[in-house]
C-alpha positions, 0 to 999 in steps of 0.5 A: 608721854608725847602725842604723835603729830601725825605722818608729817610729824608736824604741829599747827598753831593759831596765835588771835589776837586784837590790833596791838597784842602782838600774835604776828610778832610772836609768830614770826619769832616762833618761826624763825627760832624754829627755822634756826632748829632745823624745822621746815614751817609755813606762815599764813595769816587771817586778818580783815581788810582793815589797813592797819591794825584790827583783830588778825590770827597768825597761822603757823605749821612746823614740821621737821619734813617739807611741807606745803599745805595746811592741816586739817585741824590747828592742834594749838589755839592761843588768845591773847584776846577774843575780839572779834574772832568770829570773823575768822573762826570758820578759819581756824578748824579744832577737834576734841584733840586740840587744845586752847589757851586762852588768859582768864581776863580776856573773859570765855571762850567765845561759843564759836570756838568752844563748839569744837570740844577742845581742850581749854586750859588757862594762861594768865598771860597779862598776870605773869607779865606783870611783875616784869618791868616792860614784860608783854603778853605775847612773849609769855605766849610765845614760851609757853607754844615754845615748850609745849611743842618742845622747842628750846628757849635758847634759840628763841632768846637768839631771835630776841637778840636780833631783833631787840639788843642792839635797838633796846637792851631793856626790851630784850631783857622783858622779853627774854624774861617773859618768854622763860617764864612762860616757858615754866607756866606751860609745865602746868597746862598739860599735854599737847603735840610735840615736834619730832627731832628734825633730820638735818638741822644743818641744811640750808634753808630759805625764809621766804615769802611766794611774793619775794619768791617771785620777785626774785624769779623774775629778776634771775629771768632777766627782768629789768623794768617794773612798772606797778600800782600798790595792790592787796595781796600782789604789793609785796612783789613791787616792795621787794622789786624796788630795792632789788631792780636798783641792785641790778641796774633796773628800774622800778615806777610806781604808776599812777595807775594798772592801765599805766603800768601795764601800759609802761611795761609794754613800752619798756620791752618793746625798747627792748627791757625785759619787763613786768607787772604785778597785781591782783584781779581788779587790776588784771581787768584793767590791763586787759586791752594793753595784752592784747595789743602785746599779743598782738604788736608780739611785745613780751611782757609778764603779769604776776596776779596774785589771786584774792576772793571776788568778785569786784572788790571782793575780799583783799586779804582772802585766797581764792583760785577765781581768775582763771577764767579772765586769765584763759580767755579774758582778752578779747579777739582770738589772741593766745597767750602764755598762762602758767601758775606756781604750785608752792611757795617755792614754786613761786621762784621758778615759775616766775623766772620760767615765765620770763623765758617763755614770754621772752623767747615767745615774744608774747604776753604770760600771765602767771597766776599766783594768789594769797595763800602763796604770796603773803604767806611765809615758808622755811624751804630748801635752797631753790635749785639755781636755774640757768635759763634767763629770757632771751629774744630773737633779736633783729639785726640790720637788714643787708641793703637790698632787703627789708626787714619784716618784723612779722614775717611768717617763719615755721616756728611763727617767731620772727626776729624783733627789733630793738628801736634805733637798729639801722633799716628795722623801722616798724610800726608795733601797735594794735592794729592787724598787720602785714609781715612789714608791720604796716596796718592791714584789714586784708584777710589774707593777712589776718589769718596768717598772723593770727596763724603765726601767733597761734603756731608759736605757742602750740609748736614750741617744746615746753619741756617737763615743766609744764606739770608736775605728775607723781605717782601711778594708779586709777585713780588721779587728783587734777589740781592746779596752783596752791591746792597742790601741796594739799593734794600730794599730803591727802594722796600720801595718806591715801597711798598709807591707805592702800589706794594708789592714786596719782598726782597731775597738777598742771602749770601750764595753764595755757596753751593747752597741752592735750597729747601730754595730758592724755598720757599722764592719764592713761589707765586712770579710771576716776578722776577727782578735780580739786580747786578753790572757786565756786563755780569750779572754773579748773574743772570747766577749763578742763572738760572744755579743752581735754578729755578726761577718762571715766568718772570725773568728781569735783571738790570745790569751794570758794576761798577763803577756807583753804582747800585741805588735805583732809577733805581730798583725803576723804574723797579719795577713800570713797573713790577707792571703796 
């Protein structure tokens, strides 16, 4: 008999282990046999802020429809070892229909863990191995996850394949070996979730991370300048940016420092280069006076900060929605900006690239905000539709003999033609200071208000389109949410719907400027409103009755990372609202 796994038809699995036993290994071999099947998947990790090594659960979910969000609950629990596992316990959610694994010699389970009332069964991984020359544990955990959830060895031998062959023939023998026996071994271990057939195995997928989603978002913008200093959890971005901008003939720097970077990139684009940076918040603090002279000089430039727990050095490798607030109105001065935020792994591509045409068309800083859970995390997706838009800025020509040219002047639109240094007669003065339309320094009054005029009218006049949210669905009830709790919201609203609540989806994108008439839309007959974000002081939830109004009941769902936000949770919320 197999267990149904639930409306998705997915099945969740946590591989801990200690620094060395190979959970990420096995892991991403599981996730790539099963993307080579058909499955849809996303990989996330839970690991502490050691640099190398150390205690680490690698955290997978496989399904043969797309999915976004975690589960409530891990229906499979393996340990190759218990070091160390309360650290991320809380992390890993198990009910009495879960099921643990755990090898006899790595003692019992830890109380944390047994709590839960899941099933324990043993697998004496470290004994099975022993008789096979070169065998590891983790292969033998990885056939017997294999045939439990009904994935065929085959494929996973063709991942060991590609991965050992051609580098050392006796690995892959020991692997392949291993795997099949742990295959067998799970014959004995009982029932657990099966994947249902997946619906096309022969679609073109993607095996992606949000950090390279974004990268590559912001070279198909146009990007080709990157200026950056390493930072948990946005590094993987300047990683993936060094080989691709050499491709394209970009260039990348590895700055000294974020007020370097920022400060790099700011020169690049005003020379004339699309460019950005990318970070986490301790850096965005520092390169907070470099945007504002960006907005205020009306030099492009994009930051990607990619959100992790604070405050301060906070938790590097944990996910958190807390840099909203310094993204909205960190700057100081009145000097409105661009602030967007990518909903999904995928979303990370087109987000970033939109963000490059906005800041670009614009001529102003754009903050996208991205965090852990979509960067660092692992997803098998659908081929990203291949977006035409590229940033493009209205650029200046030479001024005819009798004129001047005015970098700043006052247009209806309040974008004014920018000029690529060594234009003939475009000369300007771009820096801090408050300007006139020439671009010469002015304390007057008469020219501050009509720059930041200007400045203002640029943003909120200009036609965002439909991508400024994502809106899906109708009914009195509306999840507003924003970011990665978006994929977890769509899952509980899909049950609620099963339910027979009707329940509507609004998670915006634009962050910034504000859109109020398209909001108030969205929302019209919607009675209650739940808000939805990861932050303790529910900064989502003041953005929005700060900036719009929101009809009827309002209710909160929060917490702060770095226990994801789950499908469950709003799920439960939104039962009580519908009774």
């Amino acid at each position: 008999m197999t267990i149904s796994s639930g409306a998705l038809g997915s099945v969740s699995i946590a591989l801990c282990g200690s620094g060395g036993a190979g959970v990420m290994t096995a892991a991403n071999m599981l996730l790539d046999a099963a993307a080579q099947v058909g499955y849809y998947a996303l990989f996330g990790r839970s690991s502490g802020p050691q640099i190398r090594g150390g205690e680490a659960a690698a955290l997978l979910r496989l399904s043969p429809r797309p999915i976004t969000s975690v589960d409530d609950t891990y229906d499979i629990l393996l340990a190759i070892d218990w070091q160390n596992v309360q650290r991320f316990a809380a992390e890993l959610p198990l009910n009495a229909d879960s099921m643990i694994i755990t090898d006899p010699a790595a003692g019992e389970v830890p109380e944390v863990i047994a709590a839960s009332g899941a099933r324990i069964v043993p697998l004496p991984m470290k004994e099975l191995c022993a008789d096979i020359a070169g065998g590891r544990p983790n292969m033998i955990a990885l056939g017997a996850v294999a045939a439990l959830i009904g994935l065929p060895v085959e494929p996973l031998t063709e991942v060991l394949g590609k991965s050992l062959k051609k580098k050392r023939a006796d690995a892959y023998d020991a692997s392949v070996a291993a795997v099949k026996k742990g295959a067998e071994a799970a014959a004995v271990l009982g029932q657990a979730k099966r994947l249902d057939v997946p619906a096309d195995a022969a679609a073109r997928r993607w095996d992606i991370t949000g950090n390279e989603a974004a990268g590559l978002g912001a070279v198909r913008g146009g990007v080709r300048f990157c200026a950056a200093y390493p930072i948990t959890p946005a590094t993987e971005i300047l990683e993936w940016m060094t080989g691709a901008l050499a491709k394209v003939g970009g260039v990348f720097v590895q700055a000294e420092d974020e007020l370097a970077s920022i400060n790099m990139c700011v020169g690049a684009s005003y020379g004339g280069s699309p460019a950005i940076t990318a970070t986490s918040g301790p850096g965005l603090s520092l390169m907070i006076e470099a945007l504002g002279m960006a907005v205020a000089s009306e030099t492009p430039v994009v930051v990607v900060d990619v959100q992790r727990g604070g405050p301060s050095t906070g938790i590097p490798t944990k996910s958190e929605q807390s840099d909203l607030n310094i993204a909205l109105y960190g700057m100081h001065g009145d000097a409105p900006h661009l602030v967007v935020a990518p909903q999904s792994i995928g979303d990370c591509l087109f987000t970033t690239q939109w963000a490059i045409h906005l800041a670009e068309a614009l001529q102003t800083a754009c903050i996208v905000l991205s965090d852990q859970s979509l960067g660092q995390s692992r997803a098998i997706i659908d081929a990203p539709a291949d977006l035409a838009f590229v940033g493009k800025r209205l650029a200046a020509a030479s001024p005819a003999e009798d004129q001047q040219y005015r970098r700043y002047a006052l247009t209806a639109n309040g974008v004014s033609p920018m000029a690529i240094p060594g234009t003939p007669g475009c000369q300007y003065t771009a820096d801090g200071l408050e300007h006139a339309v020439s671009g010469t320094p002015s304390s007057q009054e008469s020219d501050h208000s009509a720059q930041l005029d200007k400045r203002l009218r640029k943003l909120t006049g200009h036609d965002y389109g439909s991508h400024w949210a994502t809106i899906e669905g109708d009914g009195p009830i509306a999840v507003l949410t924003w970011g990665s709790c978006t994929g977890a919201a769509r899952e509980a609203i899909g049950r609620a719907r099963a339910d027979g609540i009707e329940v509507r989806l609004i998670a915006p994108r634009l962050l910034s400027p504000t859109r109020p008439e398209l909001l108030a839309k969205a929302l019209e007959g919607v009675s209650k409103v739940l808000v939805v974000e990861q932050s303790h002081l529910g900064q989502f939830h003041r953005y929005l009755r700060s900036e719009y109004e929101l009809p009827g009941t309002v209710e909160l769902l929060n917490h702060a990372g770095p226990l994801p936000i789950r499908p469950g949770a709003i799920h439960k919320r939104l039962l009580a609202m519908g009774a």
